[in-house]
C-alpha positions as CSV (number, residue, x, y, z in Angstrom):
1,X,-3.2,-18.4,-15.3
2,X,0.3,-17.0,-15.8
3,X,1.4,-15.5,-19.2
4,X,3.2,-17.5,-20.9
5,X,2.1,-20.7,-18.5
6,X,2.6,-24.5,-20.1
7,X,-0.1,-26.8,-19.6
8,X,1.2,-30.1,-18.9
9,X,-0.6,-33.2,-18.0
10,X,-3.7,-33.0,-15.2
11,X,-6.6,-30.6,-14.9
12,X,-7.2,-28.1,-17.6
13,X,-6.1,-24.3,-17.2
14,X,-8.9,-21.5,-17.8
15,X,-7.7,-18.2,-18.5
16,X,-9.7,-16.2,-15.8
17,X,-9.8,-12.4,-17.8
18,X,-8.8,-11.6,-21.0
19,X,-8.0,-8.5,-23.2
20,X,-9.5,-5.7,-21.3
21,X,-10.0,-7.5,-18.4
22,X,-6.5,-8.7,-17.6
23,X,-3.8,-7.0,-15.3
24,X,-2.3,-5.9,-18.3
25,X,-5.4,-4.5,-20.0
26,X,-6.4,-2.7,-17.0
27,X,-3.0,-0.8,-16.6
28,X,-3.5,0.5,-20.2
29,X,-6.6,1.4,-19.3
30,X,-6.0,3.1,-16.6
31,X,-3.1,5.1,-18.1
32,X,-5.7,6.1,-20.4
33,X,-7.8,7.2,-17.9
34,X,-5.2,9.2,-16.1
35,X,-4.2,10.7,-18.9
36,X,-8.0,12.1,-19.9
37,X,-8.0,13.2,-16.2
38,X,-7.4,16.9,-15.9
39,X,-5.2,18.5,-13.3
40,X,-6.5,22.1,-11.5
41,X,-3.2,23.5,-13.0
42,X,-4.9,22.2,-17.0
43,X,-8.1,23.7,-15.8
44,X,-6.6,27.2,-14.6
45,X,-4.8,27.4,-18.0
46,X,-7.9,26.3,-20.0
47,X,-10.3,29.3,-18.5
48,X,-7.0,31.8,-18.9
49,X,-6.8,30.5,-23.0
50,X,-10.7,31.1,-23.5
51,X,-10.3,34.4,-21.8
52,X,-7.2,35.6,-23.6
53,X,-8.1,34.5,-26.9
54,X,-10.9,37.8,-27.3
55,X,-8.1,39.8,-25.6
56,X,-5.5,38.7,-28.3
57,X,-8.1,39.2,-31.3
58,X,-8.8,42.4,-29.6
59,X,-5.0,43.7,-29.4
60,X,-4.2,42.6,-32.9
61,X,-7.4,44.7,-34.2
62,X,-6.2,47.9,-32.0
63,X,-2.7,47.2,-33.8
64,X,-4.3,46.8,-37.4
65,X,-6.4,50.4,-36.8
66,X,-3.4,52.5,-35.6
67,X,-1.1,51.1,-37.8
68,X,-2.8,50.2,-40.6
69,X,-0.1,47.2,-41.3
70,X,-1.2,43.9,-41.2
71,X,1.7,42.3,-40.6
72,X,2.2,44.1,-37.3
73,X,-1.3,42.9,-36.3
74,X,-0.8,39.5,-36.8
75,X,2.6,39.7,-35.0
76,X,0.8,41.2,-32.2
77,X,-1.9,38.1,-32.3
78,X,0.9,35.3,-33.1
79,X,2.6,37.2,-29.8
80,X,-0.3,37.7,-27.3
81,X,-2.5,33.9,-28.3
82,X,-1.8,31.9,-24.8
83,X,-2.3,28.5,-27.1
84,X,0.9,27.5,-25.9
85,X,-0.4,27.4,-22.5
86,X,-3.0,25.4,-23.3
87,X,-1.1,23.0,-24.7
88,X,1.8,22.4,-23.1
89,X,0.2,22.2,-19.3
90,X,-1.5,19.1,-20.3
91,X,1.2,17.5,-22.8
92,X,3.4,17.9,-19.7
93,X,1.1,16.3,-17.7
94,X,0.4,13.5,-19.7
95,X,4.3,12.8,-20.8
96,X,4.7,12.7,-16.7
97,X,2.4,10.0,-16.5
98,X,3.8,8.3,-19.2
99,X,7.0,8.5,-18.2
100,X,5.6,7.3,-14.8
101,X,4.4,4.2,-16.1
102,X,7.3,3.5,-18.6
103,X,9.3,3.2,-15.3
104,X,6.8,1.2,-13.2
105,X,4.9,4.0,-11.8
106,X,1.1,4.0,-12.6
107,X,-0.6,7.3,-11.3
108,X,-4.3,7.4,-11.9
109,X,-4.4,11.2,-13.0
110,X,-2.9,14.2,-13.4
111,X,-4.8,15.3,-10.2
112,X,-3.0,12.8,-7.9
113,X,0.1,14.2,-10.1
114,X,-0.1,17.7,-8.6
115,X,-1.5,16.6,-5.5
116,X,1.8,14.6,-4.4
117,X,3.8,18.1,-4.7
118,X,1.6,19.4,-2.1
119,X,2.3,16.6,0.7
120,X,3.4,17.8,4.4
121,X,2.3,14.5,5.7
122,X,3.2,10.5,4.7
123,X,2.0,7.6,6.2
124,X,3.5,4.6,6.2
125,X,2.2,0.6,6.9
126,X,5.0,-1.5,7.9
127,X,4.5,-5.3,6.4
128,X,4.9,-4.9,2.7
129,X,5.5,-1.5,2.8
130,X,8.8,-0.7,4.6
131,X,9.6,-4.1,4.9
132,X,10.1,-6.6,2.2
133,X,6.6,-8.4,3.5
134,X,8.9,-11.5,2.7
135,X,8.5,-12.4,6.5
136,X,9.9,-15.4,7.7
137,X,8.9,-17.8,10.9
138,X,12.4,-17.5,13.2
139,X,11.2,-18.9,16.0
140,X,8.9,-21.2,17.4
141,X,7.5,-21.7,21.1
142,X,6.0,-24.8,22.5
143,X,3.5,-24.0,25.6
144,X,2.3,-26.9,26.7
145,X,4.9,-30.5,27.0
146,X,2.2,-32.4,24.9
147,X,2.7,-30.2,21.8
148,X,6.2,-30.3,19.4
149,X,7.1,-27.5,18.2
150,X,6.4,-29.2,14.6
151,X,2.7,-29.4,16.0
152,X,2.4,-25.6,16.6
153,X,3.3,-25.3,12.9
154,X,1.2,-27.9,11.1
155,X,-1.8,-26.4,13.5
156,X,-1.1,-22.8,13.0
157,X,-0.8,-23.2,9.3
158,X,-3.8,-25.2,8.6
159,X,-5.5,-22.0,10.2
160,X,-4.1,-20.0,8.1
161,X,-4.0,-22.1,5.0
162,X,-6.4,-20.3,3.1
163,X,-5.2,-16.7,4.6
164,X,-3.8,-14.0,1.9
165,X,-1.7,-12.1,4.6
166,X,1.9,-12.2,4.5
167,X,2.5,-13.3,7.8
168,X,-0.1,-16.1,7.7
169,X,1.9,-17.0,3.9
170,X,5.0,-17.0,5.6
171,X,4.1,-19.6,8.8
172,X,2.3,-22.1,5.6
173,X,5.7,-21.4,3.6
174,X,7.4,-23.2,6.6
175,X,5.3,-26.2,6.9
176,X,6.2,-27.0,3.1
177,X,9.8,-26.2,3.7
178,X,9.6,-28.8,6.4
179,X,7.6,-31.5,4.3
180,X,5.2,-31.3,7.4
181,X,1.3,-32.4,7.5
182,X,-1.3,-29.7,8.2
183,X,-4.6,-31.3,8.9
184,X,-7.6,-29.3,6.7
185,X,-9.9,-27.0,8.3
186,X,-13.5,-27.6,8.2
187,X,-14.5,-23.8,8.1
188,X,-12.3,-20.4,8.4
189,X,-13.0,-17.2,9.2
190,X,-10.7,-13.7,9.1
191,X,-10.8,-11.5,12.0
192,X,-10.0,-8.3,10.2
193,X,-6.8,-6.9,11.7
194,X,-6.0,-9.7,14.6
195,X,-5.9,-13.2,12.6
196,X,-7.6,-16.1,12.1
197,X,-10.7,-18.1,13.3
198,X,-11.2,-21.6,12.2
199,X,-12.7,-25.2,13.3
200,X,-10.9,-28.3,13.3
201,X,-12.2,-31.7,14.2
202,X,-15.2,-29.9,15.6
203,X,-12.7,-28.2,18.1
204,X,-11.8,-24.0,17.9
205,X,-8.4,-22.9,16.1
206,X,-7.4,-19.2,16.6
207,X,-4.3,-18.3,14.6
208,X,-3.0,-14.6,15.3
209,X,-2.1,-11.9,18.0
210,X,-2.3,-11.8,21.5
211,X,-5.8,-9.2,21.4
212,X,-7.6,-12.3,19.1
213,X,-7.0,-14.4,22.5
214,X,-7.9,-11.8,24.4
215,X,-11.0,-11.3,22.8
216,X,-12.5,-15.0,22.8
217,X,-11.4,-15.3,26.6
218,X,-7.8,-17.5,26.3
219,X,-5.7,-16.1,28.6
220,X,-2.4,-15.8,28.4
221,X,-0.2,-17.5,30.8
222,X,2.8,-15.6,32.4
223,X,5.4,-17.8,30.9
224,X,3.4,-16.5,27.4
225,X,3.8,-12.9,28.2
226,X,7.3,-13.2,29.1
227,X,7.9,-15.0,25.4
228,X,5.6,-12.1,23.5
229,X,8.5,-9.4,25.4
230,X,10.9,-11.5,24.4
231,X,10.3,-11.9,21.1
232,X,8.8,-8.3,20.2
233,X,12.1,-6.9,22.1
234,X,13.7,-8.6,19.0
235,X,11.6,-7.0,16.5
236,X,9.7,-10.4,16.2
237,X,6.0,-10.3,15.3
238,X,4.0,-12.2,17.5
239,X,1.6,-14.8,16.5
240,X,0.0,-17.0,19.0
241,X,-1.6,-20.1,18.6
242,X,-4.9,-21.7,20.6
243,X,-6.5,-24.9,20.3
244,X,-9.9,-25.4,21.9
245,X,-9.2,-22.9,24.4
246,X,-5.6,-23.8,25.3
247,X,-2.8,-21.7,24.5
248,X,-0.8,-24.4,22.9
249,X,2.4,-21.7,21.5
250,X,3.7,-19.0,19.6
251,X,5.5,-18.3,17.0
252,X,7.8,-15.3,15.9
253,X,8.0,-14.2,12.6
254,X,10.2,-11.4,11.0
255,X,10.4,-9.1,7.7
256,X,13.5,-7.3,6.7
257,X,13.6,-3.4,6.1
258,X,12.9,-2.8,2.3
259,X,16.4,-1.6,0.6
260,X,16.6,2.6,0.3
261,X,13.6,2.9,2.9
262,X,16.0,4.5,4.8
263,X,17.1,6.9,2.2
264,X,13.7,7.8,1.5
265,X,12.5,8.9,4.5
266,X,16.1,10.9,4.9
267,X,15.1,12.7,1.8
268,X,11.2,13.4,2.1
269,X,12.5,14.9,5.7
270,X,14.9,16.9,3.6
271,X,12.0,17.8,0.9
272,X,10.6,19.4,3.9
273,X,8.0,17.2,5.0
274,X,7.1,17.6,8.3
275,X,5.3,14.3,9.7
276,X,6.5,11.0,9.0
277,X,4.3,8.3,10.6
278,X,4.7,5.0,10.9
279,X,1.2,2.9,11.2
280,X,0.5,-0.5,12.0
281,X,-1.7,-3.1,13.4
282,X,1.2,-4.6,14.8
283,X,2.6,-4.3,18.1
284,X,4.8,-1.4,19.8
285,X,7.8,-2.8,20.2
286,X,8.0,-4.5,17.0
287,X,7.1,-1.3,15.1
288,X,9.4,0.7,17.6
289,X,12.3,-1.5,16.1
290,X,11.4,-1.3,12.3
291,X,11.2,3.1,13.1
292,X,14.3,3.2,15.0
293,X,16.0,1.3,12.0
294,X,14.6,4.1,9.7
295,X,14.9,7.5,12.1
296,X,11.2,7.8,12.0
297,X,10.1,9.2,15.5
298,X,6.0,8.8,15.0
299,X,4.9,4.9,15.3
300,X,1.4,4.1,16.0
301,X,1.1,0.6,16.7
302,X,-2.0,-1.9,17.3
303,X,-3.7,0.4,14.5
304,X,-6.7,-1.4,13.0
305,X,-8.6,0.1,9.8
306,X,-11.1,2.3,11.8
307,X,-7.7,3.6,13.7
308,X,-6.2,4.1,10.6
309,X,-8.8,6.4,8.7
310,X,-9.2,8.1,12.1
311,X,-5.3,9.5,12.0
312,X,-6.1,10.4,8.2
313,X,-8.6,12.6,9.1
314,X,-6.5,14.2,12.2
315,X,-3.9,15.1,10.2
316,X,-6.0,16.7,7.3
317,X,-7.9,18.3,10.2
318,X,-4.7,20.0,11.3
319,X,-3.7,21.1,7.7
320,X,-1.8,18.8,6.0
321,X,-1.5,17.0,2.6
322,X,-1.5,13.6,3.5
323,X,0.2,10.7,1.3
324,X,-0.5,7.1,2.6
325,X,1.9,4.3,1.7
326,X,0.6,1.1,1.7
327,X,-0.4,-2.1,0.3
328,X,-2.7,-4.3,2.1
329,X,-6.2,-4.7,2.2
330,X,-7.0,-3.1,5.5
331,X,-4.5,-0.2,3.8
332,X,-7.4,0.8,1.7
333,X,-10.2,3.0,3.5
334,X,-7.0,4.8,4.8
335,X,-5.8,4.8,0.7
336,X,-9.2,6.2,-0.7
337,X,-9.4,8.9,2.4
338,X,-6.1,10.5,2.2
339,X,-5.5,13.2,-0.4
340,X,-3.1,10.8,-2.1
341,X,-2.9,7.2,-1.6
342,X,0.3,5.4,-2.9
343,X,0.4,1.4,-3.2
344,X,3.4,-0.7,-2.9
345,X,2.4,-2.8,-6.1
346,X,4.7,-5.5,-5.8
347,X,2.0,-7.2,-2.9
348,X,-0.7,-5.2,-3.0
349,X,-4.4,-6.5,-3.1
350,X,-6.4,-5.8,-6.0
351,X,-8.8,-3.5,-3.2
352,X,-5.4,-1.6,-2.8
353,X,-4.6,-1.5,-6.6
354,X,-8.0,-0.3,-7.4
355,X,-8.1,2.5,-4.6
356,X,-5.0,3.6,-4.9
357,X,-3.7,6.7,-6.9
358,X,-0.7,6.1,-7.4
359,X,0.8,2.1,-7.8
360,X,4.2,1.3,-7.4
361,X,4.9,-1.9,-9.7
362,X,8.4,-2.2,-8.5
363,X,9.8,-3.6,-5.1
364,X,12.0,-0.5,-4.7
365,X,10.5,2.7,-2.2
366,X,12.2,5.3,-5.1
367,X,9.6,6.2,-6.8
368,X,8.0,8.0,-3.5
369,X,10.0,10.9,-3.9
């Protein structure tokens, strides 16, 4: 249920958390968290205080027996206590984080904090991340003469009916703009990284990229390869449809470039980080378009999560502080591995949310730097 939603006539509405367990009890909570978590920096200036202190007492005493004044002594302990030091590491830490999350930015510790100023290496997904992961459907391919191009719709989005992913929002999103009917699936299934699986009218659906075909043995027809080039050459991702083992058509969807992603990779170049990656499960070309738009030189396409973890671990095995931007579900082993993992809030799963250490609630790329 929404805040502030209006029940009107119908079904009832059940509130499904409350209090603590809402979205906005859990930000306060984990705010509160972050700021009990202690940075190295506030432990390095706690075990300097509790080793200074007996040096201070000490110096103050030598002060009092030479000069037999006790107002030099105390000067001398009022000069040489490191309490400030112990104080203002973690009231600086914790006004950051405040500050953080006064302007949408919720980071989960002053660890992740101190981490972020370390980072030679970001990672970022594309769909939600340096796009909008607003995508639209812009074109749609018929593949066989029996099947309107309406028809590849209504089918592809009753696969993908129930589907959380952008893309698979984006093709149902259509079907409503259109007033068209999409027949209800008896039984779906996600194939993590490639699309959808589901049975209609006791016949197979698949609902996603060329390697899902691939991998339940539809070929695809030359007249379909020469669409997918097409297509991708347009920045276009790909989504192909299949209906008890035919390749019935395709359809192309788009996201735009997120406003200032440009400018933020311009600057973190200029901060002096030295990889910028772009990673994605989609396909090279497509990717190759979205990194040309943004001067990024790195683009690893067709990346699924096992792909993704595995280039974490290559670039911390080389040396570098890695930050990984991203917001989707498959995002987060790759999230919880690298040294700091940054969500785009605005789409992000609650897996993301929850693994992530640092959440960006706005729909701006800002906050990175």
């Amino acid at each position: 249920m929404r805040v502030s939603s209006v029940r009107g006539a119908g079904a009832l509405v059940g509130a499904d958390s409350v209090g603590a367990d809402a979205t906005v009890g859990r930000i306060i909570s984990r705010v509160e968290e972050a700021q009990s978590d202690r940075a190295p920096i506030q432990t390095v200036a706690t075990r300097f205080t509790q080793r200074f202190v007996p040096v201070s007492f000490a110096l103050a005493a030598v002060t009092y027996v030479v000069t037999r004044d006790a107002r030099r002594a105390m000067t001398m302990l009022l000069i040489a206590c490191p309490c400030a030091a112990g104080l203002a590491t973690p009231t600086a830490i914790s006004a950051a984080i405040g500050n953080g999350a006064r302007r949408g930015t919720l980071i989960k510790g002053g660890t992740h904090l101190e981490g972020i100023g370390r980072v030679t290496a970001v990672v970022f997904d594309k769909t939600g991340t340096l796009t909008f992961g607003r995508p639209l459907v812009t074109s749609v391919v018929t593949l066989n003469e029996k099947v309107t191009a309406d028809e590849v719709l209504s089918l592809a989005a009753s696969g993908e009916l129930h589907a959380r992913h952008p893309l698979a929002q984006a093709i149902v999103a259509r079907t409503e703009e259109q007033h068209l009917h999409v027949p209800i699936h008896q039984a779906c299934e996600v194939v993590l990284g490639m699309g959808m699986r589901a049975e209609l009218d006791g016949t197979r659906l698949l609902v996603g990229s060329p390697a899902l075909l691939r991998q339940h043995g539809v070929a695809l027809t030359e007249d379909a390869r020469d669409w997918t080039e097409r297509l991708r050459a347009g920045g276009e991702t790909v989504i192909c449809l299949a209906h008890d083992k035919d390749l019935i058509g395709m359809l192309g969807v788009s996201d735009a470039v997120r406003a200032g992603a440009e400018t933020v990779i311009q600057q973190l170049r200029d901060l002096g980080v030295s990889r910028l990656i772009l990673l994605t499960g989609d396909a090279p070309e497509t990717a190759q378009v979205v990194a040309d738009t943004l001067g990024i030189t790195e683009v690893h396409a067709h990346a699924l999560p096992e792909a993704k973890l595995q280039l974490i671990r290559d670039l911390q095995a080389e040396g570098h502080t890695v930050a990984m931007v991203g917001d989707g579900t498959n995002d987060a082993p790759a999230l919880a591995l690298a040294d700091v993992g940054i969500t785009m809030g605005e789409h992000s799963s609650h897996v993301t949310l929850e693994t992530a250490d640092i959440a960006l609630a706005g729909g701006s790329m800002n906050p990175v730097l």
